[in-house]
KELO-214725 format. One record per atom (N, C-alpha, C): x, y, z. Coordinates in steps of 0.05 Angstrom, whole numbers, plus 5000, padded with zeros to 4 digits. Layout:
REM residues N
XYZ
...
REM end
This chain:
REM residues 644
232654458666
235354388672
236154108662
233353948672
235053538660
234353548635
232953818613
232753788586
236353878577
236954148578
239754278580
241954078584
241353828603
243553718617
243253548590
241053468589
241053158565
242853228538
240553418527
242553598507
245553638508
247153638526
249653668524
250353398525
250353248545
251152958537
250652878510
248152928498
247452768476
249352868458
250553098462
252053258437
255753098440
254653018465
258052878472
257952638459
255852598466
256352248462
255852218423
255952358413
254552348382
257152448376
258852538386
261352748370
262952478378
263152428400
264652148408
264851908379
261751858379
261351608361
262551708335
262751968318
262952178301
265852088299
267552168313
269352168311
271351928316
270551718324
271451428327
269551228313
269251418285
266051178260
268250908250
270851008244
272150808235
272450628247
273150638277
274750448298
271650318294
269150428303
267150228313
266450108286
266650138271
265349908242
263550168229
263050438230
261350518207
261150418187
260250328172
260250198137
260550418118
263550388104
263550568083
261150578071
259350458063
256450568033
255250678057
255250658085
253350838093
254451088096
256651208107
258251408102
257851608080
257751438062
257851498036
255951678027
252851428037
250251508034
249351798056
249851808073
250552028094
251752248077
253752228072
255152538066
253152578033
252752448016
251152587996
247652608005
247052548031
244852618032
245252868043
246653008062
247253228066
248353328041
250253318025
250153518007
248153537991
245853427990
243353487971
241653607985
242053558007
239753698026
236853768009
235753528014
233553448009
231153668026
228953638010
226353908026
225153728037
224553488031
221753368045
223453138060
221353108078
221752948093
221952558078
220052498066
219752248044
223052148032
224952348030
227652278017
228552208045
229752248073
230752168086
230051808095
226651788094
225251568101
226251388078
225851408059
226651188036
229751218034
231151398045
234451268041
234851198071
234651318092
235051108120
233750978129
230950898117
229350778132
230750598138
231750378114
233850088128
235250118147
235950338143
237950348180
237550488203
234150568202
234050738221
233450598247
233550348253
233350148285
236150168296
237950208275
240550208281
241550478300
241750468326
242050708340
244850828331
247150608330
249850748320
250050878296
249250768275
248250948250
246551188247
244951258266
243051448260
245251598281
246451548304
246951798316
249351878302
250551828287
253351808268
250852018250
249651998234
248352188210
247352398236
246252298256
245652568270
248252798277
249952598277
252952868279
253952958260
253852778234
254952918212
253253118197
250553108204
248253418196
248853638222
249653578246
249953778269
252053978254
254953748240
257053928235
256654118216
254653948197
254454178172
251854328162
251154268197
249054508192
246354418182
245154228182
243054118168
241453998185
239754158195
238354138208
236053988200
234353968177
231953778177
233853568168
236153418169
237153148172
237653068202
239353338219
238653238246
236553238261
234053318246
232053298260
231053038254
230752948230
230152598222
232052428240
233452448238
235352258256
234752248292
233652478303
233152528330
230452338333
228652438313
226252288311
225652038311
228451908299
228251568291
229651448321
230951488324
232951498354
231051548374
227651698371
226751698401
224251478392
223951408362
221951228360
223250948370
225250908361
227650608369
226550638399
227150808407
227150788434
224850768453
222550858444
219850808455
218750488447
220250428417
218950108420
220049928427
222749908447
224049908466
223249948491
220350118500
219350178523
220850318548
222750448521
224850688549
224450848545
221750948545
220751228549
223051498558
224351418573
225051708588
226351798559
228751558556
230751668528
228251778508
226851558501
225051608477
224351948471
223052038497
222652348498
224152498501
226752448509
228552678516
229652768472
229952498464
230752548434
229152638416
226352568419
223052638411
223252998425
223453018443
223253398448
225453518441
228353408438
230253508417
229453598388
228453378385
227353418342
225453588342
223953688362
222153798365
223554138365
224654198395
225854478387
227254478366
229054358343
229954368333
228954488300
225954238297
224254388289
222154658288
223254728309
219954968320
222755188307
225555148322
227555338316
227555418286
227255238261
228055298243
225155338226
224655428231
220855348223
220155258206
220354988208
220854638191
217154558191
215254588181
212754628196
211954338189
212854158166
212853848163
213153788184
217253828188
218753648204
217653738234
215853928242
215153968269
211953858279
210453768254
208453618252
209453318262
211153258251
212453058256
213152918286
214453138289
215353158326
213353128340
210953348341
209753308360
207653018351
207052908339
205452738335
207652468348
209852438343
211352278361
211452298386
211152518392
211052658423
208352508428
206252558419
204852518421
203852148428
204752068406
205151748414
206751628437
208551758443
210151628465
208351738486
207051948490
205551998520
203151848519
202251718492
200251638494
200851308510
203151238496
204050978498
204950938530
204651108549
204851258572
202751198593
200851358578
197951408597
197651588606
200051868593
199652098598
197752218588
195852328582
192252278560
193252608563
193752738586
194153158583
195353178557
198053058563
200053108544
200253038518
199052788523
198752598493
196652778468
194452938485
192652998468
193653328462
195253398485
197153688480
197253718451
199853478447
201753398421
199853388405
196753248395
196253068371
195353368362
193853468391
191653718384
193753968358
195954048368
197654208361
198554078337
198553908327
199253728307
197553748289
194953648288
193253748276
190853958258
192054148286
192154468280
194154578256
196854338267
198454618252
198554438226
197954148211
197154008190
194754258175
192754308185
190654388177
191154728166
192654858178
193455088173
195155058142
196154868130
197654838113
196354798086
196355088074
194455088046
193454888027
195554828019
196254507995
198054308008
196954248023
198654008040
198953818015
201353668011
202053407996
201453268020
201952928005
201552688010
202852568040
204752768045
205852708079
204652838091
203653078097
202253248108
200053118120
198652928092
196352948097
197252578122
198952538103
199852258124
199552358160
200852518156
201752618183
198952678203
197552878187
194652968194
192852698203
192952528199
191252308194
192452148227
195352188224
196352148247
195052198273
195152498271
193552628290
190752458292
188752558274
186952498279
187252158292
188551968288
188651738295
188851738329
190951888333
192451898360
189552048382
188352238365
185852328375
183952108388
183651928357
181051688370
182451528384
184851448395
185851278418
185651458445
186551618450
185751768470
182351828478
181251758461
178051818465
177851428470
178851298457
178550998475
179950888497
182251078505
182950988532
181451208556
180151378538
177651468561
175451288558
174251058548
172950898540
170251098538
170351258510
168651398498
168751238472
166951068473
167950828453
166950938421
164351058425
162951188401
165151378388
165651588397
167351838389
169851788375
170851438396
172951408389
172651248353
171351048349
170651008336
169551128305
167751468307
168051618292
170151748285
172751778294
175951858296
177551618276
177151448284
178151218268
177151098241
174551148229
173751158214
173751378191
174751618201
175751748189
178351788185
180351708195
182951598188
184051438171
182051118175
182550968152
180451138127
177651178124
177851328089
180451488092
181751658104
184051798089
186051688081
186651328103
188751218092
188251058073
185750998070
184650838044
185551078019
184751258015
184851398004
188651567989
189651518013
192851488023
194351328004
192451118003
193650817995
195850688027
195450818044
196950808066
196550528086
197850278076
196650008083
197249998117
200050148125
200950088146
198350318176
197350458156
195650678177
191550488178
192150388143
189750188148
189049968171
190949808168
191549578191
190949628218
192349958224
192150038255
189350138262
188150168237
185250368256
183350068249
183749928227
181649628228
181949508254
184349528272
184749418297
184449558319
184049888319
183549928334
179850048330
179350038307
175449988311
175549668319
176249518317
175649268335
175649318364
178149318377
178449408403
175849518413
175249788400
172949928414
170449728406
169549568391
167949438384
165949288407
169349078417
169648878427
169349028458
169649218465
169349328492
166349448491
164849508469
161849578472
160149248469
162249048465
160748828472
159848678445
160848848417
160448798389
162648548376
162448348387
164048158391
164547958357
161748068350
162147958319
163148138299
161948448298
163348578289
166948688296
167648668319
170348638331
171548418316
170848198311
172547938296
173048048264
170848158256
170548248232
172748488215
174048618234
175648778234
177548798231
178148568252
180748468264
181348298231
179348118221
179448018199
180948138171
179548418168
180148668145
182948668159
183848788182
187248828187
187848588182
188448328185
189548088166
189348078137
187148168128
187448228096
189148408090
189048658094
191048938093
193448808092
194648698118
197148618121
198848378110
196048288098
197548098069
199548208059
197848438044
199948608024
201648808046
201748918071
203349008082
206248898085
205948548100
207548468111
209448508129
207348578147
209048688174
208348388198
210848298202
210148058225
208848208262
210648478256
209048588290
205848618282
205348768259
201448748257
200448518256
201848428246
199948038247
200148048271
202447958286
202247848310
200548078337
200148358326
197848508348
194748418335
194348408307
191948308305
191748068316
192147898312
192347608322
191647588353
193747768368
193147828392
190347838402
189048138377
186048188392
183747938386
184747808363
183647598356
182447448379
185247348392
185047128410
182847288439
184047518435
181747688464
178547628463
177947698437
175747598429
175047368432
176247208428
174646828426
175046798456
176746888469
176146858502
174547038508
173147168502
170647338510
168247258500
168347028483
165646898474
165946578479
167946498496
168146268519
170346018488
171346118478
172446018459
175145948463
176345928498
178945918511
180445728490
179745548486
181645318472
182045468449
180845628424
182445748410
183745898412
183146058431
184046338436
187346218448
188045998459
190145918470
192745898444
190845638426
192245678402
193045878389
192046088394
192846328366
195446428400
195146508417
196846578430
199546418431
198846198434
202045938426
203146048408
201346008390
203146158362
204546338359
203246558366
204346908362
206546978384
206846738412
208646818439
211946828424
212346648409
215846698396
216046918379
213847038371
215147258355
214247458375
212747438393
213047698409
215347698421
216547508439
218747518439
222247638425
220947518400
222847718384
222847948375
221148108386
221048428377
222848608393
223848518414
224848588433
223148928445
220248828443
219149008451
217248978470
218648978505
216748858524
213348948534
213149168530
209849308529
207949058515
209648918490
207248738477
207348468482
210548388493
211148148511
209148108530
209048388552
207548358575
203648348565
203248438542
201048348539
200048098529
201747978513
200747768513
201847488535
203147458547
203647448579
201147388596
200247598600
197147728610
195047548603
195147578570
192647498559
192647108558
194947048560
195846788561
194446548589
195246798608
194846688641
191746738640
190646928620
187146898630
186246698619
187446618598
185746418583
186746108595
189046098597
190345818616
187945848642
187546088653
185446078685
182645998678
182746098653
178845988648
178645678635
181945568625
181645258625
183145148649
182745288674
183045258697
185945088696
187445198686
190945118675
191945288699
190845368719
192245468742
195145548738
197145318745
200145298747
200145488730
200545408701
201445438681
200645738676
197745898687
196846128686
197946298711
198646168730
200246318747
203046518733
205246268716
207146378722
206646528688
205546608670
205446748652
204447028662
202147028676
200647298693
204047348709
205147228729
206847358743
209347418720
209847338708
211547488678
210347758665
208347658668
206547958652
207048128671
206248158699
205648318722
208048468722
210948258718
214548348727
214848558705
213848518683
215048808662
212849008657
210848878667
208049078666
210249358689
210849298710
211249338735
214149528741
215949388714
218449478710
217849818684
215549738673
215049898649
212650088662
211550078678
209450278703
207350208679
207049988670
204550048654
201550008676
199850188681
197650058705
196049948687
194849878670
192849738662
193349428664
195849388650
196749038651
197149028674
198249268706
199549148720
195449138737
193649278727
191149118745
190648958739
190048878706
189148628695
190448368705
193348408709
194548108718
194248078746
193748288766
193548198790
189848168790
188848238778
185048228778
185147838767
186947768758
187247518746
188447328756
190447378765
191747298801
189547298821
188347458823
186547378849
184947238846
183747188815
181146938815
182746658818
184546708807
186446428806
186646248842
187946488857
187946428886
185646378897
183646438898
180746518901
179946198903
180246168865
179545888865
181245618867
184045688874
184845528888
185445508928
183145688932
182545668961
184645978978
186346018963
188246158980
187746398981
186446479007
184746629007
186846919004
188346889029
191447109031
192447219016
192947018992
194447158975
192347248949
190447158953
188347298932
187547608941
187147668973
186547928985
189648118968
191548028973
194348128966
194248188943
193548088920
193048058891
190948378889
188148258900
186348488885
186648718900
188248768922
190249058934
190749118914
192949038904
194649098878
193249238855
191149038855
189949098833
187949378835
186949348861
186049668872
187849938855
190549958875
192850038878
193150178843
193349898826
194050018797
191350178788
189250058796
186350218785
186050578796
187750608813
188050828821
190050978808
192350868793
193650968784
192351268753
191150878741
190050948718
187351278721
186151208747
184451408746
185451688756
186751818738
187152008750
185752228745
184552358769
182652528757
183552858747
186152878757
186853178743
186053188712
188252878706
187852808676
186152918667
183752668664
180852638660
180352878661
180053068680
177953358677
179253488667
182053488660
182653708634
182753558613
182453358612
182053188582
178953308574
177853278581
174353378574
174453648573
175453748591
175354058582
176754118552
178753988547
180554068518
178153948502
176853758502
175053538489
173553748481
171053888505
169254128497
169854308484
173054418491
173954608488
174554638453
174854338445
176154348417
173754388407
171554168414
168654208404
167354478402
167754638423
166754868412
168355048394
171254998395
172355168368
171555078346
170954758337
169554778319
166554818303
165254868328
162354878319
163455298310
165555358324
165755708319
167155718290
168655568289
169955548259
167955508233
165455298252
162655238224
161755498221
161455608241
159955868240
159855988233
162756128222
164356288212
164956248180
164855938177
164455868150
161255988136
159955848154
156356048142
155956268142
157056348162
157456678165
158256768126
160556758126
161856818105
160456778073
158556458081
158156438052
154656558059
153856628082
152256858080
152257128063
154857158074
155957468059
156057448027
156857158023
157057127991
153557147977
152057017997
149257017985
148457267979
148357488007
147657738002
148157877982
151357817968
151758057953
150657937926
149757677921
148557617890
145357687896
143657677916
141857707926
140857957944
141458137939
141258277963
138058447962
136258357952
133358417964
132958227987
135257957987
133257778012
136157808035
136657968027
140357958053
139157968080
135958178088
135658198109
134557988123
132957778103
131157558117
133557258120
136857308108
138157108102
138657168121
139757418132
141857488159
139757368182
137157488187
136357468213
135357088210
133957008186
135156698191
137056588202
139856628187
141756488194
141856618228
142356818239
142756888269
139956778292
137856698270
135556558296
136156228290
137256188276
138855888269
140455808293
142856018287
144256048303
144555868334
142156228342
141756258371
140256058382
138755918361
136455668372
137555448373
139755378352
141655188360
143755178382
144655438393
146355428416
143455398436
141855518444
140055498462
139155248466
139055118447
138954738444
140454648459
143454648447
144654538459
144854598485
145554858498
145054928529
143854718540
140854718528
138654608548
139354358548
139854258525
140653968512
143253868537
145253948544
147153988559
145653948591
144654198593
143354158616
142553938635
140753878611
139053508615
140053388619
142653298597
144653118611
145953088628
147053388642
148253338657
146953248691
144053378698
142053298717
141753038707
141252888683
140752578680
143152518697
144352568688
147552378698
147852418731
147652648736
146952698774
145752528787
142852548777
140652368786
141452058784
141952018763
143551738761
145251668780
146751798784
149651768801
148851678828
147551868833
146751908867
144151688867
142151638858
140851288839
142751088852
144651088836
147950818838
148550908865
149451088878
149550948900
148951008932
145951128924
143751098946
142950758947
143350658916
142450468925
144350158930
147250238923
148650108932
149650098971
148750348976
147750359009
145750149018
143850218997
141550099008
142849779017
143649638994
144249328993
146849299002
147649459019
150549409029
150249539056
147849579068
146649659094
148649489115
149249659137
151249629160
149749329179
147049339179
145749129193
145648789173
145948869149
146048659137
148948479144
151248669141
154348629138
153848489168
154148729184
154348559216
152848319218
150048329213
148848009220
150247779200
150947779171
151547599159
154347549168
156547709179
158947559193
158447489220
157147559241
156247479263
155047169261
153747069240
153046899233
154346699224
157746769206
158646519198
160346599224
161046769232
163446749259
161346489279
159546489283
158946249296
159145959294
159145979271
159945719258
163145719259
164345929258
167145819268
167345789296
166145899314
166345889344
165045599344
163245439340
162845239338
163544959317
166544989317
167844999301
166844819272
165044949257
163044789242
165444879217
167244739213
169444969186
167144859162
166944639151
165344669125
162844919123
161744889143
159745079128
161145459145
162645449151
163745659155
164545749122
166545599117
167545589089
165645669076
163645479068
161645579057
160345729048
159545929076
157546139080
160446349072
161346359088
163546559080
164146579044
164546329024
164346379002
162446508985
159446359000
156846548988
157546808989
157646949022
157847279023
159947409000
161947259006
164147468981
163147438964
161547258943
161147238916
158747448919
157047428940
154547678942
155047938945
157347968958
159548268957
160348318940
161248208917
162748238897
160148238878
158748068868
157048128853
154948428856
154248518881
153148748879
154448918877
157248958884
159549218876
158849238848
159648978827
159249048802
156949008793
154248978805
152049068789
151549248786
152449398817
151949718826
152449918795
155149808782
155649978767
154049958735
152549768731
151749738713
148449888707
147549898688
144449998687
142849768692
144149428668
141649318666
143549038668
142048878676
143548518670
141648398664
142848108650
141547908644
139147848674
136847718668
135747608689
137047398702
137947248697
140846948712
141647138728
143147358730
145547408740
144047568766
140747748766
139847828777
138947558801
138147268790
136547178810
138547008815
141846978808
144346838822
144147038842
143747288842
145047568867
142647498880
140147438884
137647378903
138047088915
138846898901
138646708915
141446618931
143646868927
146246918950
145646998975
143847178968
142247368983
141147229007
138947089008
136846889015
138446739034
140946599014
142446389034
143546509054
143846729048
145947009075
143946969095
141247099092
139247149111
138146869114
138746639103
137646389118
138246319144
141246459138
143046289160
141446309196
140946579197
139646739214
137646669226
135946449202
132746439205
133146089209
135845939210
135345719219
134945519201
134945709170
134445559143
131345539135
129545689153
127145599166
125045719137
126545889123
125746009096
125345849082
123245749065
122945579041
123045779024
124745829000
124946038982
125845958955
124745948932
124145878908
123646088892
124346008862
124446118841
121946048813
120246158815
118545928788
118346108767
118845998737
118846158716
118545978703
116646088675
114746128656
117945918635
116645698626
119245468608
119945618583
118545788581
119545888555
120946278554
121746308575
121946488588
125846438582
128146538575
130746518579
132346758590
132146668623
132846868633
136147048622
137646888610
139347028594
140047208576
137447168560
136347378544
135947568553
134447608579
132247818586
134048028608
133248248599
135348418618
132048708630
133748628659
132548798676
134649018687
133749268706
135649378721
136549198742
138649368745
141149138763
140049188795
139648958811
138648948832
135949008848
134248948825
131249138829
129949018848
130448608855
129348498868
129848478908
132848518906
132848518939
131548688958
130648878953
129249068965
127248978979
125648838963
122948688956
122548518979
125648278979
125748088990
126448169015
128248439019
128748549049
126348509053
125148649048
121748829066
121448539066
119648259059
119048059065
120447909082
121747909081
123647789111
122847899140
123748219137
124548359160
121748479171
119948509147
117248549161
115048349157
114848129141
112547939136
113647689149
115847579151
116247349163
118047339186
119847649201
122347549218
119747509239
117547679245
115247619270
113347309262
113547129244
111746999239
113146789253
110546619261
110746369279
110446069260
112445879255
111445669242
112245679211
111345559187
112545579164
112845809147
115745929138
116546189127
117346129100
115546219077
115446179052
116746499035
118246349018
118746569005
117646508971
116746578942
116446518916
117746748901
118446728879
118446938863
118046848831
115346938833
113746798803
115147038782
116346878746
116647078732
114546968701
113447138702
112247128675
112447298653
112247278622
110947388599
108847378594
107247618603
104047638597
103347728569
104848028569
105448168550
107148168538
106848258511
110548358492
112348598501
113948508500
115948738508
115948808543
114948678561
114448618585
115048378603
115548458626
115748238639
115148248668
113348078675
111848078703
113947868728
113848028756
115547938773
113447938794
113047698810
112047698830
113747538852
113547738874
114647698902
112847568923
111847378925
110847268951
110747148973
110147189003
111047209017
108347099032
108646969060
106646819066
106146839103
107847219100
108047269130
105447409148
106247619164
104147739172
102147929166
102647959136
102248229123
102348499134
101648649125
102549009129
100949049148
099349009159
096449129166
098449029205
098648809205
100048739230
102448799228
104848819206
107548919209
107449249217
105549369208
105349609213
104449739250
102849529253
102849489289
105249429311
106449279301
109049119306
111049419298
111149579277
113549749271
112949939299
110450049306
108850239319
110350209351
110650019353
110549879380
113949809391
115549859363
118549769372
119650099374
121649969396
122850309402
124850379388
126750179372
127350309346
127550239326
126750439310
124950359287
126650409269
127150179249
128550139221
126950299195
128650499188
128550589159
128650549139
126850439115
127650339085
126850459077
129150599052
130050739029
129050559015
129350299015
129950158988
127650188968
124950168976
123550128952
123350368942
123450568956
123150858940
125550778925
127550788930
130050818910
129250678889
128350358891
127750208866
125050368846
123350478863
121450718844
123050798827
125050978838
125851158820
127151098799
128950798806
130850698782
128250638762
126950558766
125250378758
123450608732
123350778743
121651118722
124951178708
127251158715
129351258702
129651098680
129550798681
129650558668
126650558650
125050548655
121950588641
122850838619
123251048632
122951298610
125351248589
128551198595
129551178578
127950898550
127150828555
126250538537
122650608537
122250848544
120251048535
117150798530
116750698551
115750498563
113850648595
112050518602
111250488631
112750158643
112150228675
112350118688
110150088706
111049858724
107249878748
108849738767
108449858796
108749688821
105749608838
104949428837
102749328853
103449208881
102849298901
102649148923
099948958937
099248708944
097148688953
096848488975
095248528990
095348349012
094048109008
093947889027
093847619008
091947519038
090047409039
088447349053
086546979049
086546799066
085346549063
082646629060
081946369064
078246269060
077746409087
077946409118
076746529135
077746909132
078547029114
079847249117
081947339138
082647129153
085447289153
088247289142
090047519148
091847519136
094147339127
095047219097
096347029090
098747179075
099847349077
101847499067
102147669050
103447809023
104447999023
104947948993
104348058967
104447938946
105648318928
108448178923
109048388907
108748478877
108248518856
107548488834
108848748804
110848558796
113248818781
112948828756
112048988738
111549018715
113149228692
115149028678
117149248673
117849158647
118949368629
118949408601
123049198600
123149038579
125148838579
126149078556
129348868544
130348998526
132348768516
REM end
């Protein structure tokens, strides 16, 4: 019905402008140029682009040629004209118009069976849902786009433009699922076609968007490198909006390798011409990207009110990614200027938009079309062998019977592969899952939470505010750091023994401070370098607390020795100077209720999940630790695990 309704307005309002061209200023040469492009009525699409391209931003001019092809019938001119009118309008970021004119050119095309000009359509369709975050719809359009490119015997030089399209629009949708690989093989095959194209303006976009995915798998040098080739390209392009989006990712990058002071400069620069594009989607990103880098040269003020600029058209335009990023950026800001209130208010928000983005209808029919395409084409390969089977047989046909039952145990052994192949992964990924967060239970245990606020609430009841403050800052940074280790496989060693010694100070509080607890490692050892699984150590240090020292009388020692014995290894020792096992296990016997730990089994298992992928052993040693008269001196853990 609101498609029907649009359609008639639009037909009003175009006969309107049509018929009052003189009063509003039409320009006789364009008139001019209008009525003999309709009487030549051109076949390809390439003649409309090179005579209106100059005026196709111009909305009064294009809807003026869109009425004078309605009257006379010329339909692939009013379909060009519908098309330029919904692109104006999407880089504009008024979606609704953008699509209502974009699915006009579209029936308009399917009506007359225009199979260019309807490649066309939906690949615009296609961009505006992408430009969206609609990923169903977006990949609807490219998929059907590329299908119907591919069906086209001897495609010419637009075709193949067009096709390339698709495939482009393909690998962005495979990077805003952050399938960074896939996306990547998608885009590399776009630019050889636009290399090949000679197509500078399709080069530029995939050198920037293999950066993007680069720079998100953490390829920070190859990401610059990229970004570099789209600056070359666009020499000879000369487009000021691609400079100023490369430039953009530029600057993302040097603030991702702590390079804030350049990264500021290249944004100074490029903020007046974003401005002048009058296209707010790229205003609001660089906005965004402005206030992070002003926050990491702790420019507060000044990063406030660019993030809250970014946030207002992020917000006005429903974009959720910029509208999490600027409130995830807002809240460190408040955070670290103490305000606690409005930082809780901030990362709501930022919750709020992360929910947006995840939508899981999406997502599970995005992968199903994903599989779904994947298996039409492994049936389409098939079918190709099949065939040039048939061709072998008939030059050959003493060996037709040993070619046939080859090629069909080929086949069958390769689908049976993959099954099994499938299988695996998908139990890896189970096991994993339920891994992440059995053991984010484990370290986010209900007895930990309650004792560590029970503990600074005393210090406010005794109105101690500094170290209330304090302790209270430790816990959040130890809450927050384990949420996001939880999700990772492996971290630096720093970031593992910053989360242990948060840890420690939590459970000091408890013990009176009465813990002596230290760190000793090997000088040539850089814990930055060295990456373990994420969280392997608290477990360790639970059990030593809660069973080797909360019963011990007098001095409570904690160590954690790290050494390189071996290559490609790294040794962790936990020691502990409590009652050992032999008496904690008397003491467990004897209490009436008795505490459960998961944890070290759980760390077993990460620990064989983590070993086998890096196709390595591992070793857990436990041993009891005993003085000169034999008795018990504590509890010595001993971790032996393959680095990377």
């Amino acid at each position: 019905m609101r498609k029907h309704l649009f359609k008639t307005l639009l037909h009003i309002c175009i006969a309107a402008i049509s018929m009052q061209a003189a009063a509003q200023g039409i320009p006789k040469d364009f008139r001019q140029l209008a009525d003999s492009l309709i009487r030549a009525r051109p076949a390809n699409y390439s003649a409309y682009k090179t005579a209106l391209g100059p005026y196709s931003q111009d909305t009064l001019l294009m809807q003026y040629f869109v009425r004078e092809a309605e009257i006379a019938a010329f339909t692939p001119g009013a379909i060009y004209g519908y098309t330029q009118l919904g692109l104006h309008f999407q880089n504009l970021s008024q979606n609704d118009r953008a699509l209502d004119y974009l699915a006009v050119a579209l029936e308009k095309a399917t009506e007359s069976n225009n199979r260019e000009l309807r490649i066309v359509a939906l690949n615009r369709l296609g961009m505006a849902y992408r430009k969206m975050e609609a990923i169903k719809s977006a990949l609807d359009y490219h998929q059907e786009a590329l299908s119907l490119s591919e069906s086209i015997a001897d495609p010419g030089d637009f075709v193949l433009r067009e096709r390339n399209t698709a495939i482009n629009g393909i690998g962005n949708i495979y990077r805003m699922l952050e399938q960074y690989g896939l996306a990547i093989e998608y885009f590399q095959r776009s630019l050889e076609n636009d290399q090949a194209l000679g197509n500078l303006e399709g080069q530029v976009a995939n050198y920037q968007n293999i950066a993007e995915c680069l720079e998100a798998l953490g390829d920070l040098t190859g990401a610059m490198s990229y970004y570099e080739d789209a600056l070359r390209v666009n020499k000879s392009l000369g487009s000021d909006r691609s400079d100023v989006i490369t430039r953009y990712g530029m600057a993302h990058v040097l603030a991702h390798e702590e390079k804030a002071a350049e990264a500021l400069e290249i944004l100074e620069a490029i903020l007046p011409k974003a401005r002048s594009f009058r296209d707010p989607e790229l205003l609001a990103n660089v906005y965004v990207q402005l206030g992070w880098v002003l926050s990491r040269l702790k420019r507060y003020d000044e990063a406030r009110g660019y993030l809250l600029n970014g946030l207002r058209i992020s917000e006005e335009l429903n974009l959720p990614s910029n509208m999490d990023s600027a409130n995830r950026y807002l809240h460190d800001i408040e955070m670290a200027l103490g305000n606690y209130q409005a930082a809780i208010e901030f990362y709501k928000a930022s919750v709020a938009a992360r929910r947006m983005i995840s939508n899981d209808l999406n997502r599970r029919y995005v992968y199903e079309m994903i599989s779904k395409s994947e298996v039409d084409k492994r049936k389409d390969q098939i079918e190709i062998l099949s065939k040039e089977n048939e061709i072998v047989k008939l030059r050959l046909r003493r060996n037709r019977t040993t070619l046939l039952v080859g090629a069909l145990m080929l086949v069958l052994i390769t689908l049976i592969l993959y099954i099994l192949y499938r299988q695996y992964q998908l139990n890896s990924e189970k096991k994993v899952l339920t891994l992440e967060q059995a053991m984010l239970r484990s370290q986010m245990n209900p007895h930990f939470l309650f004792n560590s606020l029970n503990s600074i609430k005393l210090y406010i009841i005794n109105n101690e505010q500094k170290n209330a403050v304090h302790y209270l800052n430790k816990f959040s940074k130890l809450v927050r750091k384990i949420l996001e280790a939880s999700s990772l496989k492996e971290i630096p060693l720093a970031e593992e023994l910053e989360t242990v010694e948060l840890y420690m100070n939590i459970e000091n509080i408890r013990f009176n401070n009465e813990i002596d607890f230290a760190v000793e490692m090997d000088p040539e050892i850089n814990p930055s370098l060295v990456k373990i699984p994420s969280l392997i150590l608290q477990p360790f240090l639970e059990n030593a607390i809660w069973h080797g020292l909360s019963s011990k009388e007098g001095e409570k020692r904690i160590r954690i020795l790290i050494r390189q014995e071996d290559s490609g290894y790294i040794t962790l020792v936990i020691r502990d100077n409590g009652i050992g096992r032999a008496e904690a296990d008397k003491l467990k016997q004897r209490r009436v209720l008795k505490r459960k730990s998961v944890g070290i089994d759980i760390t077993r298992e990460r620990l064989a999940n983590f070993s086998r992928d890096y196709q390595y052993n591992y070793t857990i040693e436990i041993r009891d630790l005993f003085d000169a008269d034999g008795k018990s001196a504590g509890t010595e853990v001993i971790l032996k695990i393959p680095t990377i």
